[in-house]
N, C-alpha and C positions, 0 to 999 in steps of 0.2 A: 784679495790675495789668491793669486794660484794653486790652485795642488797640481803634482805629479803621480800620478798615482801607476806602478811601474804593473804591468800584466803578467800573469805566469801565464806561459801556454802550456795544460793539460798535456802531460807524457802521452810522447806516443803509441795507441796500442799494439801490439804486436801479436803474430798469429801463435799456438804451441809449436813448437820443432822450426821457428821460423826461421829461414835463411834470405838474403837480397839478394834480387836480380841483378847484376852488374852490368848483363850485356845482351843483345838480342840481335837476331839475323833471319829475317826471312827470303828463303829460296824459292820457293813456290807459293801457288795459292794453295798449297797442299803440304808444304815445308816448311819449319823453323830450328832455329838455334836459340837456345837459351843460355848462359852463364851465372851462376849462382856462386855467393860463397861460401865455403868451406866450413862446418862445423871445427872444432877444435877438436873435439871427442871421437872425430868418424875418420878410421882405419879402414881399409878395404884392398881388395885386392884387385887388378887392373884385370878386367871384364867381369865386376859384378851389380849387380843390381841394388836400387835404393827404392822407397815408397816415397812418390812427391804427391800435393795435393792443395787444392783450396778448399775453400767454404762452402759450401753450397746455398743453395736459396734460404734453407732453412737453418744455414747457422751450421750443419755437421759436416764436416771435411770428408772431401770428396779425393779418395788416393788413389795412386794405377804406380805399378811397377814399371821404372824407367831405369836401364841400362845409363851407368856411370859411363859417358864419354870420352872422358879426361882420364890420364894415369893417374897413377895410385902416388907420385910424389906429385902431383899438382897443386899450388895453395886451391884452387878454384876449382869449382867442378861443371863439368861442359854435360848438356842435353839434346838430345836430337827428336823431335815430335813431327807425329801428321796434325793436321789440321781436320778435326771433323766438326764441322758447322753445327750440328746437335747433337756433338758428344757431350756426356755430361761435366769429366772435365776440360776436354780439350776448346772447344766453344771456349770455353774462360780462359784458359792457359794460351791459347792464340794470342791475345790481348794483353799479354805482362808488356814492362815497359821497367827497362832502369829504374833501380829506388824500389820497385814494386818488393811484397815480399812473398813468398811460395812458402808452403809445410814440408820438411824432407823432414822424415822419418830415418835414427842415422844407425841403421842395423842392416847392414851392405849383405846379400845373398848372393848365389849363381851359380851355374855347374860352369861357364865359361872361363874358366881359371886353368892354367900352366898344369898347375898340381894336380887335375884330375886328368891328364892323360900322362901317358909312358913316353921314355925319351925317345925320341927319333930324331930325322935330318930335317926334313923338310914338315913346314906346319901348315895347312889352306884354311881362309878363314872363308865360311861361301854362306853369304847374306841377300836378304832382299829390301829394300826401301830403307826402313829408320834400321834393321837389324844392322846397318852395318855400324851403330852408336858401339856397342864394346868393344868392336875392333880396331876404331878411333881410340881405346884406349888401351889396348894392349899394342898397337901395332908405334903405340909411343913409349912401351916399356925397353926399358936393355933387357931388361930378362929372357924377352921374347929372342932376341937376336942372339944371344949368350948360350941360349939351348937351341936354337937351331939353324942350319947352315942356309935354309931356305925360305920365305915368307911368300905366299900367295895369296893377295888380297882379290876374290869375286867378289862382284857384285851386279844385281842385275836391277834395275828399273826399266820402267814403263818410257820415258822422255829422257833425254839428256840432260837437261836442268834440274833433274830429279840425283842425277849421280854429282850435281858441282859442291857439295859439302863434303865426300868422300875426295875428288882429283883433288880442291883447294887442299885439304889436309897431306892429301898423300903426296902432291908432287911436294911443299914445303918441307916432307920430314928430312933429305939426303944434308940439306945447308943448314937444319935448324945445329943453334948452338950445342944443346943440350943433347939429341937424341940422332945427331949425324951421322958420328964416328962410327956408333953403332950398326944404324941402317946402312949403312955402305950403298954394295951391288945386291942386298941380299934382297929386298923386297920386289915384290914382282904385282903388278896392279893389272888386274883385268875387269874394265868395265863391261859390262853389254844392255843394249835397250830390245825391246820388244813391241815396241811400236813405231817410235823412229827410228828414224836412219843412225847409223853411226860404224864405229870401226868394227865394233866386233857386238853380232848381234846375236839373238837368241837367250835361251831362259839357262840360269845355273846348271840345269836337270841334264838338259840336253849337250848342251855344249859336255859336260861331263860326262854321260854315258857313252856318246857319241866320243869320244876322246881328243873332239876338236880342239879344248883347249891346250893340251899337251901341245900340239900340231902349232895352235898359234904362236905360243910362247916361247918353243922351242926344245921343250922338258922330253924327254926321254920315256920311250912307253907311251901308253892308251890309257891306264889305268894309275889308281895309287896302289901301292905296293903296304901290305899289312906290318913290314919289319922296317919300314923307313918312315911313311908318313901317318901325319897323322892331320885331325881336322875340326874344326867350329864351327856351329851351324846354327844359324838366326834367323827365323824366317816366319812364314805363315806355319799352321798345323800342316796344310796339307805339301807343303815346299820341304818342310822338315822331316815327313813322311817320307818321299819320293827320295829324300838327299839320302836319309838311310838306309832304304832298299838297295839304291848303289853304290853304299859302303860295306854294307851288309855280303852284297853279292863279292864283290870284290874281297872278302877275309876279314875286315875290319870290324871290330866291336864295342858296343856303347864300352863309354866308363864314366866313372864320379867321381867327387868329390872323396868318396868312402875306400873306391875300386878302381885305379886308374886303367885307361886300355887307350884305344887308337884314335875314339871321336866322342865329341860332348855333342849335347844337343842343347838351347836353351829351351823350356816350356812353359815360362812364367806367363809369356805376351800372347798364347792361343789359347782358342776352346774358350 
């Protein structure tokens, strides 16, 4: 006589804080996308930061502070990473795959938020490489466009296939369902490269100082102006150094979370 003898398969284990990979996108040998979902419990505000992380060799979770890409109503939350072949976590975090699962720690930080500057017209968000992850997510918020008459999206990389995660997002927002009506004519996208060719070249610093991008855009003046605009800034220590000396020179003054004024800076991602 037969037996059947039916198997259980052992629960699967699961990491602490762990969330699933839904979706993944590699742009470069130096680029990727990741998509994650959503805690239940995790509120944030559209440009702040979360703690993600795996395991390490030895068993203890390995965390780095990554800008929430996605707005703040999104079920899912979007990631924007480099690839560094002996980073300690990114080496690993290269290699997710749908199903996989990541540790996101769900206590959203960041001085890149609405509420830490004062009102004005016009707002520039001026990034380098993955900095431009928080502006991916305020630049999908209404709020952003509901307080101000104008949106300047910089950003500068090294190759053009380095800025195609920004154009793909930014040219989509004007027809997306949800955050069209909003974005109208208000947004304004200025990429530039620094080693290739392309339409509009040179580094953040420069094309700013210099007031080239005023000139290209079309915008009024050389400078920004301390009672109208105001600005976000994401970048290297020493990109985010430079970006403030010509905010600074121009009248403009940090502000926070605590003390709102004209520009935020993020300094989670240097030093």
């Amino acid at each position: 006589m037969n037996q059947q003898t039916a198997v259980t398969e052992p629960a699967k284990k699961t990491l602490p804080d762990a969330q699933t990979v839904t979706e993944v996108r590699h742009y470069t040998d130096r680029l990727f996308y990741f998509r994650t979902s959503r805690p239940q419990s995790l509120r944030f505000r559209s440009g702040e930061f979360v703690m993600i992380g795996l395991p390490g060799d030895n068993g203890k979770p390995i965390m780095r502070a990554y800008s929430i890409a996605s707005p703040s109503w999104d079920d899912g939350l979007d990631f924007y990473s480099i690839k560094v072949q002996d980073g300690p976590l990114t080496s690993k975090l290269q290699h997710i795959q749908p199903g996989d699962e990541i540790i996101l720690r769900p206590k959203p930080v960041g001085t890149l938020v609405l509420d830490a500057l004062l009102p004005g017209k016009r707002l520039w968000f001026l990034a380098t490489g993955t900095g431009i992850a928080p502006f991916a997510s305020l630049m999908r918020d209404p709020d952003t466009y509901e307080r101000y008459d104008e949106v300047i999206m910089m950003h500068t990389c090294r190759e053009v296939a380095e800025l195609e995660f920004g154009r793909q997002l930014i040219e989509s927002l004007p027809e997306d369902p949800l955050i069209g009506e909003f974005v109208g004519n208000k947004l304004k996208y200025y990429p530039t490269t620094t080693r290739e060719s392309s339409k509009w070249m040179g580094r953040v610093t420069d094309n700013l100082a210099s007031g080239k991008v005023f000139a290209d855009l079309g915008l009024e003046g050389t400078q920004m102006d301390p009672a109208t605009d105001r600005a976000m800034v994401c970048g290297s220590l020493d990109f985010n150094k430079d970006v403030m000396a010509i905010m600074e020179g121009w009248g403009l003054n940090e502000g926070a979370n605590s003390e709102p004024a004209q520009y935020v800076v993020e300094k989670a991602f240097v030093g």
